[in-house]
N, C-alpha and C positions, 0 to 999 in steps of 0.2 A: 595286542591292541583289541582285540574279541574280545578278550575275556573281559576288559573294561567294559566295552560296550553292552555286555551280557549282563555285570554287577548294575550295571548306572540301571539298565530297564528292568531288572530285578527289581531294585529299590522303589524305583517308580512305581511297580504295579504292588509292592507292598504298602508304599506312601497310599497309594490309591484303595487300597482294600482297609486301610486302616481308617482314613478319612471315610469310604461309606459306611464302614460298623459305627462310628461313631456320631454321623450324623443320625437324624430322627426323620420322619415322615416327610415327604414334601407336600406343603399348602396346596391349594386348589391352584390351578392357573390363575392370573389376576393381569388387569393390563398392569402397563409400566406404569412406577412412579416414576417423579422428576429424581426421587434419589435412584431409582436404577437408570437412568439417562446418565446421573451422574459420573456414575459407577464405570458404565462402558464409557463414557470422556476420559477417564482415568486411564483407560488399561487402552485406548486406540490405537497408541503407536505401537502395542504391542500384536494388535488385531492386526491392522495392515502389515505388520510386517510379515503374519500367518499368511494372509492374502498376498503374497509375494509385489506388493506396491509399493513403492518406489517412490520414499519422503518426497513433500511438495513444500517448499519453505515458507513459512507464516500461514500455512492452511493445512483444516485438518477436512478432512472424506467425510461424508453425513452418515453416520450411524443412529437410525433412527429407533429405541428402546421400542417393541410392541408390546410385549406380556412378561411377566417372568414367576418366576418360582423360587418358590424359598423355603433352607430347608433349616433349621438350628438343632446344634449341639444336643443329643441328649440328656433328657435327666438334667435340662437346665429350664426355666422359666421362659419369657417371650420379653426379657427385660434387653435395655439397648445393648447391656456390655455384655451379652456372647455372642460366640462365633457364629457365622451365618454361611452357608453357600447359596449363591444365587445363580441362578439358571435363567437368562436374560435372551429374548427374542429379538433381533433386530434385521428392519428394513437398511440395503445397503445402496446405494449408487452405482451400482457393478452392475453390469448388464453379463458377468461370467455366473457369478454368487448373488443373487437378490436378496437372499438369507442366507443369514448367521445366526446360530446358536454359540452364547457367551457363558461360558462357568466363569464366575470370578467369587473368592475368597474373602471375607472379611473377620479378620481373627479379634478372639475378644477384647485385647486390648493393644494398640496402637505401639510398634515395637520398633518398627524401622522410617525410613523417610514417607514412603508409602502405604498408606492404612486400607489398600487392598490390593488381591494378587489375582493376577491373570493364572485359570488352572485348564482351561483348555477351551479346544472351537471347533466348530461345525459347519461346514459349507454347504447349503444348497442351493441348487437350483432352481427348484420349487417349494414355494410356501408348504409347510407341515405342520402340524402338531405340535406343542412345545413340551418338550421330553427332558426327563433328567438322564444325564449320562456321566 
């Protein structure tokens, strides 16, 4: 049973070491668009469930997008269809976590039900910086 647990976070931190070789610089900080509001709408139930909260039926928690960062695909243009990682600031409702830092994924073209993926998060308790990690 270890030694799965050793291959799976193996793989992860090569998924992850392969994903930042391949990504390119990241932009300047910038506030939020409405498409990165979007973005975290997208991935929330999967934020709160990091947040260890406990679905509310017909309502979603206010995750409100402040700044984010964005980083594209090397050795590709600034055109729509490549891949993106964004790095999204948000004000939360949580008097535990007031900030969230959000990685979510946007590959370059649209492959499964969902056309982006939650890739990790950040819990503060005080407002900081907004950082790629």
């Amino acid at each position: 049973m270890g030694a799965l647990t050793s291959k799976a976070k193996a793989f992860d931190a090569d998924l992850h070491q392969r994903e930042e070789h391949a990504l390119g610089p990241p932009s300047k900080t910038m506030d939020a668009s409405e498409y990165a509001q979007e973005l975290v709408y997208l991935v929330s139930k999967t934020i709160e469930t990091h947040l260890n909260l406990l679905p509310v039926p017909g309502k979603r928690r206010t995750l409100e997008a402040k700044q984010m960062i964005i980083r594209v695909l090397k050795n590709k243009g600034e055109g729509e269809n490549d891949a993106k990682m964004y790095y999204i600031k948000c004000k939360t409702e949580l008097a535990e976590w007031p900030w969230i830092f959000v990685k979510v994924y946007e590959p370059p073209l649209v492959t499964d039900v969902s056309r982006v993926e939650f890739r990790a998060m950040k819990k503060m308790k005080e407002e900081y910086k907004l950082v790629t990690f």
